[in-house]
C-alpha positions in Angstrom: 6.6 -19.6 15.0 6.9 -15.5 14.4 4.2 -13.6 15.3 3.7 -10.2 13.0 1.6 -7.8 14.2 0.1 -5.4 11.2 -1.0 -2.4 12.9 -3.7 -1.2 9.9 -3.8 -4.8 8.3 -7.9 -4.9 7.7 -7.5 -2.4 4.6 -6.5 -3.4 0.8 -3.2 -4.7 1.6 -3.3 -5.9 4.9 -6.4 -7.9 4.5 -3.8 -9.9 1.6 -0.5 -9.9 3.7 -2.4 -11.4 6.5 -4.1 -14.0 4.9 -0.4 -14.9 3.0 1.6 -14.9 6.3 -1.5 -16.7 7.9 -1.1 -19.7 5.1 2.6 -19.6 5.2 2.3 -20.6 9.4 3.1 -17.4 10.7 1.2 -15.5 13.6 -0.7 -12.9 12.8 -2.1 -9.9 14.7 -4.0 -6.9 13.1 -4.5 -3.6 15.2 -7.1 -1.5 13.2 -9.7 0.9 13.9 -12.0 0.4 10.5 -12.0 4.1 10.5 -13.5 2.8 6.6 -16.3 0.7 8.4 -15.9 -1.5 5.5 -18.2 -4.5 5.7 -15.6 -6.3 3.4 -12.9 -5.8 6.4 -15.3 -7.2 8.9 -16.4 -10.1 6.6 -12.5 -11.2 6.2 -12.3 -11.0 9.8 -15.1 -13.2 11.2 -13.9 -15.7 7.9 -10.2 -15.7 9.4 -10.7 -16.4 13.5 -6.7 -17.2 13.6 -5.9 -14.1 13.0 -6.2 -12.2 15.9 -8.2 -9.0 16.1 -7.6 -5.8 17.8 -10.2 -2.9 17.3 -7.9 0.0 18.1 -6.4 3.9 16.8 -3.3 4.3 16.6 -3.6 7.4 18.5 -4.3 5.4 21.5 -1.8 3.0 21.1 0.0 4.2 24.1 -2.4 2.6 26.0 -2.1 -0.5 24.7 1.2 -1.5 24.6 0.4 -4.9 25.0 -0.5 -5.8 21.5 2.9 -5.7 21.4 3.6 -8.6 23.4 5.4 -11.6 21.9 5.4 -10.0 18.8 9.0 -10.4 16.3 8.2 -7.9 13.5 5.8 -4.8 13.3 4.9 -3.8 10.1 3.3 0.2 9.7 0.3 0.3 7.2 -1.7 2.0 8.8 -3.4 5.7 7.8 -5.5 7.7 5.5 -4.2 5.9 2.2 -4.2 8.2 -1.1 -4.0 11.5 -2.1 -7.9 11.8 -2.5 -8.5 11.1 1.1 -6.1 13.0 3.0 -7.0 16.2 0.7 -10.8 15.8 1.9 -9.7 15.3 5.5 -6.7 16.8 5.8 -6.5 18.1 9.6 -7.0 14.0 10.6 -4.9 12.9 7.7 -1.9 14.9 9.9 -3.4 13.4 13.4 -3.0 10.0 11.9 0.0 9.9 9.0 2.1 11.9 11.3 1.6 11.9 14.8 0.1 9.0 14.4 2.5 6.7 12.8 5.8 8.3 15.2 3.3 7.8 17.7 3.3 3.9 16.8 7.3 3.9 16.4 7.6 5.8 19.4 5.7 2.8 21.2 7.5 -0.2 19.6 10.5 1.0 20.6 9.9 1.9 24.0 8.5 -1.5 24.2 11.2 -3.0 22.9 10.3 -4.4 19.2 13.1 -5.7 17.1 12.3 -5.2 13.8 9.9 -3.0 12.1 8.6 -2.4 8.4 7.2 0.5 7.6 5.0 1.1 4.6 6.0 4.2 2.8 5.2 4.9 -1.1 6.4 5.6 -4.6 4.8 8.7 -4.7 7.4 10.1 -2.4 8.9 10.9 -6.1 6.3 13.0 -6.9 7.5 15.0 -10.5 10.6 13.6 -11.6 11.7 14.0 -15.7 10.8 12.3 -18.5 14.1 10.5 -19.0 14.9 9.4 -15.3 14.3 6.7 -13.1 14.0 7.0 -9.9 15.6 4.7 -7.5 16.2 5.1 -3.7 18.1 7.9 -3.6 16.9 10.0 -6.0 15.6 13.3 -4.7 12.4 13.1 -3.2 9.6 15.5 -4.4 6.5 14.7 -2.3 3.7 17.5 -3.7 0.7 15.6 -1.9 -0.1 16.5 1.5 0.2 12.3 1.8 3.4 11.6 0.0 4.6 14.6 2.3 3.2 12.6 5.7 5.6 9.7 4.6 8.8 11.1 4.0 8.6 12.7 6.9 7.7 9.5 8.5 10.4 7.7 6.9 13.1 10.7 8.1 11.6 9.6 12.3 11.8 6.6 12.0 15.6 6.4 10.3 16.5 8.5 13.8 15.7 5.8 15.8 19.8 4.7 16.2 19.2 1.9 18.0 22.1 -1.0 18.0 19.1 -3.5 18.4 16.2 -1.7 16.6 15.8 -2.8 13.1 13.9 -0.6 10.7 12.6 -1.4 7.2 11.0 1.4 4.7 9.0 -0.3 2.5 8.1 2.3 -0.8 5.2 0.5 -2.1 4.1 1.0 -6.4 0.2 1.4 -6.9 -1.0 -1.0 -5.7 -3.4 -3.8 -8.2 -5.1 -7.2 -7.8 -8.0 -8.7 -6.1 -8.1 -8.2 -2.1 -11.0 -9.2 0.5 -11.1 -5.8 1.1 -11.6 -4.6 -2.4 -10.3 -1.4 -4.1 -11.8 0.4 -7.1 -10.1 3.7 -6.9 -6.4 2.2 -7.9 -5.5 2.8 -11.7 -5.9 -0.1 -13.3 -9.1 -1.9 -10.6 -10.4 1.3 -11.5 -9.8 1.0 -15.1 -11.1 -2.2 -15.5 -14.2 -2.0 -13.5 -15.1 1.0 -15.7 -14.5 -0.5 -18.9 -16.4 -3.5 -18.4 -19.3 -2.5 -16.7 -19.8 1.1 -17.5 -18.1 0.9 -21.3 -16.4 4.2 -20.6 -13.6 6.2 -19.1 -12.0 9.6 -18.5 -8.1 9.5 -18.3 -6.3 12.5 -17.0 -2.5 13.2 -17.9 -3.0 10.0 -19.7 0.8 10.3 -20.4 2.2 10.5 -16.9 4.4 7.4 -15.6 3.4 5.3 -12.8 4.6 1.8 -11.4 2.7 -1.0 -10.2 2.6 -3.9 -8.2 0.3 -6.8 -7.3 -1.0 -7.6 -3.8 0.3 -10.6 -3.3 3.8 -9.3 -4.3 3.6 -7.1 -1.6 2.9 -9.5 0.6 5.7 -11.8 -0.6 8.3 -9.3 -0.1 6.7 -8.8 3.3 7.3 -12.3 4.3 11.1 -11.8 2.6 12.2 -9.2 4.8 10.7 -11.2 7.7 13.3 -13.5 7.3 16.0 -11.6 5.7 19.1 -11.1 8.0 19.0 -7.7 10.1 22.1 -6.9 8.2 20.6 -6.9 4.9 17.6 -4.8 5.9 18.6 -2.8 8.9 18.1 0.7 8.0 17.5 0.4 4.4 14.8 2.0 2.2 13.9 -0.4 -1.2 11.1 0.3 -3.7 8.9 -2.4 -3.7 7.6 -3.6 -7.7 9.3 -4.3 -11.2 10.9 -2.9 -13.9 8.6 -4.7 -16.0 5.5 -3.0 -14.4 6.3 0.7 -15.2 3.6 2.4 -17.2 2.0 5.1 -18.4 -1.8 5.3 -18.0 -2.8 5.2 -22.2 -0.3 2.3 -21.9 -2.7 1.1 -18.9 -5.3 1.0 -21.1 -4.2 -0.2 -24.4 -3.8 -3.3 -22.1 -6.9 -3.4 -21.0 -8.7 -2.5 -24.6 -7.1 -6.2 -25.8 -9.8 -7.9 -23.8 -12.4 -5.1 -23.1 -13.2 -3.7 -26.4 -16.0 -0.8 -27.9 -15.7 1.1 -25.0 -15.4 4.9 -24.8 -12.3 6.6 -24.0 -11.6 10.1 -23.2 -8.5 10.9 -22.4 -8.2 15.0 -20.7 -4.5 16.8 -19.9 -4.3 19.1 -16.3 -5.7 16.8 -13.8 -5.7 17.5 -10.2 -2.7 15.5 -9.9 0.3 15.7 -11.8 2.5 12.9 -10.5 4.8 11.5 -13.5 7.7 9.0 -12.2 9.0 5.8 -13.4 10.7 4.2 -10.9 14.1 1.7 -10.9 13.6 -1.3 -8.7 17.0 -2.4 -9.1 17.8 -2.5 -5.3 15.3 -5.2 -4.0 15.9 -7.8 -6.8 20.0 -7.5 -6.2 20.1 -7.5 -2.3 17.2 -9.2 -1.1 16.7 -11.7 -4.4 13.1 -10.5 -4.9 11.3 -10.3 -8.0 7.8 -10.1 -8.6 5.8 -12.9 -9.9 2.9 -10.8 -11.2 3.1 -8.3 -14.3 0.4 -6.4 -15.4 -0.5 -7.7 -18.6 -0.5 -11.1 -17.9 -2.9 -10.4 -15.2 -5.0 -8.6 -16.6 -7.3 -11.4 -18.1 -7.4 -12.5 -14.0 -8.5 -9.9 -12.8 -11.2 -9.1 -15.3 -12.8 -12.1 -14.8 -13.1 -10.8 -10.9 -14.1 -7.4 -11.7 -16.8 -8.9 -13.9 -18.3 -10.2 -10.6 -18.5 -6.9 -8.7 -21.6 -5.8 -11.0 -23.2 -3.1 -8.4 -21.3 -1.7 -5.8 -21.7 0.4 -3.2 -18.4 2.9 -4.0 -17.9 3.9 -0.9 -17.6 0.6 -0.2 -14.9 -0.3 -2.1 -12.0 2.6 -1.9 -11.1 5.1 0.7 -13.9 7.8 -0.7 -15.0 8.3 2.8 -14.7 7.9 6.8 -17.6 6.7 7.9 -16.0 7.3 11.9 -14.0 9.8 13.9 -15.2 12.6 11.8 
């Protein structure tokens, strides 16, 4: 049995990869400091004792370098997630997205870890033209002091020439879909909690491109370069999503408006953040066979009918708006 230890697993994502690789007979190990102090994470937690449990920061992972003990594959997800929060703390967001994560590579290397995904994002693009897509190596343009955290990540960890060492960069979509630890400050969550339960919503740059991906497709393509050959993934970069899930925010909710009707939209041009990229995901389905099973629009119904659940919510509860530790 492989054992994966997901080192920032109790957030968003992690809290679904580790349930999936749990179910699919895999070990699983999460290192994570709840610097969120979600109740949500702790609540998956003591509803999943087979996963083990390691409160820890990855600052102070040197001194415990044996999480890392019988451990096949490491995969990085840990940080301040989103430009929102690492522009509110942005002296920590630097502790922890960059010394931080080299820190962690540092350690697994030292210690003598095999292979190693690291979770990097889409927004690595940044501003691209209207007419291109963006795949691997287009020109980065990180303008977000978090996009600019992970390629620089990404550039450490592809020094690491190690004839054994096997790294994986991992450039995640916006994220979507229904997690234990539950987001409503992603696009379309956001959307549709807004829509339904408030009846209203302010779009800014309601024009700009952005791609998705659901949870679980993360997760799946996790659990494929787990078991993909080192020779396939060994120093590579993929975008993780779909063609098919490239969209622009009105398009976002046009989709939405099919099932959540008389609602009122406002849509408002020069946001605070002027990301615009579509992004080509041509490399994943061609060299690791991996296409998504989860589009938007045919999940949208879904994930209404979970949203319509969540009727008051604590916010801060449910998105990184706030650290509620290590202030």
């Amino acid at each position: 049995m492989k054992k994966i230890l997901l080192i920032g697993g109790a957030g968003y994502i992690g809290t679904v990869v580790a349930k999936y690789l749990l179910d699919r007979k895999f070990g699983v190990k999460i290192y994570d400091n709840l610097i969120y102090n979600s109740n949500t994470s702790k609540k998956f937690l003591e509803k999943n004792p087979n996963i083990q449990f390691v409160n820890g920061d990855i600052l102070e992972i040197i001194n415990k370098k044996n999480i890392f003990d019988g451990i096949d594959t490491v995969v990085l997800l840990a940080g301040l997630v989103g430009d929102p929060i690492t522009k509110k703390y942005p002296e920590l967001s630097l502790k922890i997205n960059n010394n931080g994560n080299k820190l962690v590579i540092d350690t697994a290397v030292n210690v003598g870890i095999k292979n190693f995904i690291y979770i990097s994002t889409c927004s690595n693009y940044g501003l691209i033209p209207e007419n291109h897509e963006a795949a691997e190596d287009y020109p980065l343009n990180p303008i977000s002091l978090y996009s600019k955290s992970k390629v620089e990540t990404e550039n450490y960890l592809l020094t690491k020439n190690i004839n054994d060492f096997c790294p994986t960069i991992l450039r995640f979509a916006t994220a979507f879909g229904e997690s234990p630890r539950m987001r409503f400050d992603l696009t379309i969550n956001e959307f549709i909690y807004e829509m339904y339960h408030n009846k209203e919503l302010l779009v800014y740059d309601p024009d700009t491109w952005r791609p998705y991906c659901h949870v679980l497709d993360f997760a799946r393509l996790i659990e494929r370069v787990i078991n993909s050959n080192n020779d396939l993934i060994k120093d590579k970069i993929f975008n993780a999503g779909s063609n098919k899930n490239n969209f622009t925010k009105r398009q976002i909710v046009n989709l939405i408006s099919k099932y959540i009707t008389d609602c009122n939209i406002k849509y408002q041009t020069h946001g605070n953040d002027p990301r615009n990229y579509k992004v080509n995901f041509n490399k994943v389905r061609d060299e690791l066979d991996f296409e998504p099973k989860y589009n938007v629009e045919e999940n949208i119904i879904n994930l209404i009918d979970i949203i319509k659940t969540y009727k008051s919510i604590n916010k801060s509860e449910y998105g990184n708006y706030q650290i509620l530790i290590n202030e």
